[in-house]
N, C-alpha and C positions, 0 to 999 in steps of 0.2 A: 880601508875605504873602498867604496865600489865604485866603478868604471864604467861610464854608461861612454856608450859607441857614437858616433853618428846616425848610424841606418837607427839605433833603439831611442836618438832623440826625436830623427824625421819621424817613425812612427807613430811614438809619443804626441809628439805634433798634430799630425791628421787624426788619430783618436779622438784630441782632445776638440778638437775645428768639426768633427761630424758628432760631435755629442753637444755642441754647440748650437749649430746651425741645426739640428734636429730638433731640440727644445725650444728654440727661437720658432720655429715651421710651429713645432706644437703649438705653442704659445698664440700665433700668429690666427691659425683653426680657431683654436676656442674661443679666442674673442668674434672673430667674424660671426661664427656658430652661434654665439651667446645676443648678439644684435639679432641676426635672423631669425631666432625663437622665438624673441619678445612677441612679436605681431604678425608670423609671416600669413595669417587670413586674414588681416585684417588689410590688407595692401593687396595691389598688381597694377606690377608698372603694362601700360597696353601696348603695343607695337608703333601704335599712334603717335612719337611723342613719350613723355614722363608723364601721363596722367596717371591717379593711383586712385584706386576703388575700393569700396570696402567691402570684403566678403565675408562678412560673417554667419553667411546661409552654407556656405561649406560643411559637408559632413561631416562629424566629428570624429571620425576616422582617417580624413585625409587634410594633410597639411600644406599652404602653399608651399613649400622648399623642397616638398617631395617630389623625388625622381620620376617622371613619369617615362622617358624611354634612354637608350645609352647609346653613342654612336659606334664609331671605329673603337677598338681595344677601350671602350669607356670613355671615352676625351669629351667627346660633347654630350653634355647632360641636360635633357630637354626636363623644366622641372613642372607640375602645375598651374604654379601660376605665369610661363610662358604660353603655355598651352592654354589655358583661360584666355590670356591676353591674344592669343593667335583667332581665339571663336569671339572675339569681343562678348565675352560672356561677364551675367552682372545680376544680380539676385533683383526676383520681381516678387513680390507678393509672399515673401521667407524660403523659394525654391532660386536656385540658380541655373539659367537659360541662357542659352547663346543667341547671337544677332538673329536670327528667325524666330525667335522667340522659344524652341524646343529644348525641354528640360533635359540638364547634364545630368549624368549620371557617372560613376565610375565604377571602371570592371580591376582585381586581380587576378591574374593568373597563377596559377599554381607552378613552384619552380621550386628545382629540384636540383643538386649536383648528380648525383646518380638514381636515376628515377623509378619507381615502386615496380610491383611487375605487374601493379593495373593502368599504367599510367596514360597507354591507346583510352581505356574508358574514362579516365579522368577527362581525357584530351576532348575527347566526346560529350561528353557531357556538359564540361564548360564551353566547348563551342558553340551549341545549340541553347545553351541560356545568353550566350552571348550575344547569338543571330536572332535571338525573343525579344535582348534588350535593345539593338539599333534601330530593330522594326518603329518603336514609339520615344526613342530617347538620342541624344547627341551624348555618345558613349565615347569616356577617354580611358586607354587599357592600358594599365602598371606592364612595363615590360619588365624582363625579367632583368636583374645582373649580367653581363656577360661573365664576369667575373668567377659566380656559384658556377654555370653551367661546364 
C-alpha cells in the first residue's frame, strides 16, 4: 500500500486550488470577452453619464475594446471606446468626428521586442506621416504593449 505524507497531501492540495481557480479566472475571461464582441462598435459609454452611441462608422480595422494606450506595468488600459468617449466623438454624415467637428482618424505604430536595424528610419517615417495626419485629423495612436517591448 502507498504512504502519502502530509507535506505530499498539502501539496496535492494547492495543486489542485490553482488548477482550479485558474479555470474559474479562465472561464470567468471568456465569458466577459464573449459579451464585449458581440457589439463593442456598436456602443460607447461617454464620460457624461451612461449614454451609449452607436458607432458603426468605425473603421473596420479597429474595434471598440481595443487597447488604445497601457499605463504603469500594463494595469490601466485606456481602450477606444474611452478615448472616443473622452473627444465626445459620434459619426456624422458615415465619417466619425469629435466635438469640433474634426474627423478621427487612427495611427499604428510599429512595435517591435527587438527592433530591425532600420528601425531610426521606420521611426521616421511614421513620424512624419503622423505629423501629415494631426495637421487635418483628430488622430488617436495605438500605443505599443509594454509588455512586447
Amino acid at each position: 500500500m502507498l504512504k502519502v505524507s502530509d507535506a505530499q497531501k498539502f501539496f496535492l492540495s494547492v495543486c489542485i486550488f490553482l488548477l482550479v481557480s485558474s479555470l474559474a479566472l479562465a472561464q470567468r475571461e471568456s465569458t466577459q470577452g464573449s459579451s464585449a464582441a458581440r457589439a463593442p462598435a456598436e456602443r460607447l459609454e461617454g464620460t457624461a453619464g451612461s449614454r451609449r452611441q452607436n458607432f458603426s462608422c468605425l473603421p473596420k480595422d479597429v474595434r471598440a475594446d481595443e487597447i488604445v494606450s497601457y499605463g504603469l506595468k500594463g494595469k490601466r488600459k485606456i481602450t477606444v471606446e474611452k478615448e472616443l468617449g473622452e473627444i465626445k466623438a459620434r459619426c456624422r454624415n458615415g465619417k466619425l468626428v469629435d466635438a469640433k467637428g474634426r474627423e478621427v482618424r487612427f495611427f499604428r505604430r510599429s512595435c517591435w521586442g527587438n527592433p530591425p536595424p532600420d528601425y531610426l528610419e521606420i521611426q521616421k517615417r511614421e513620424n512624419e506621416e503622423l505629423d501629415k495626419l494631426k495637421r487635418r485629423y483628430t488622430v488617436i495612436v495605438f500605443g505599443c504593449n509594454p509588455m512586447i517591448q
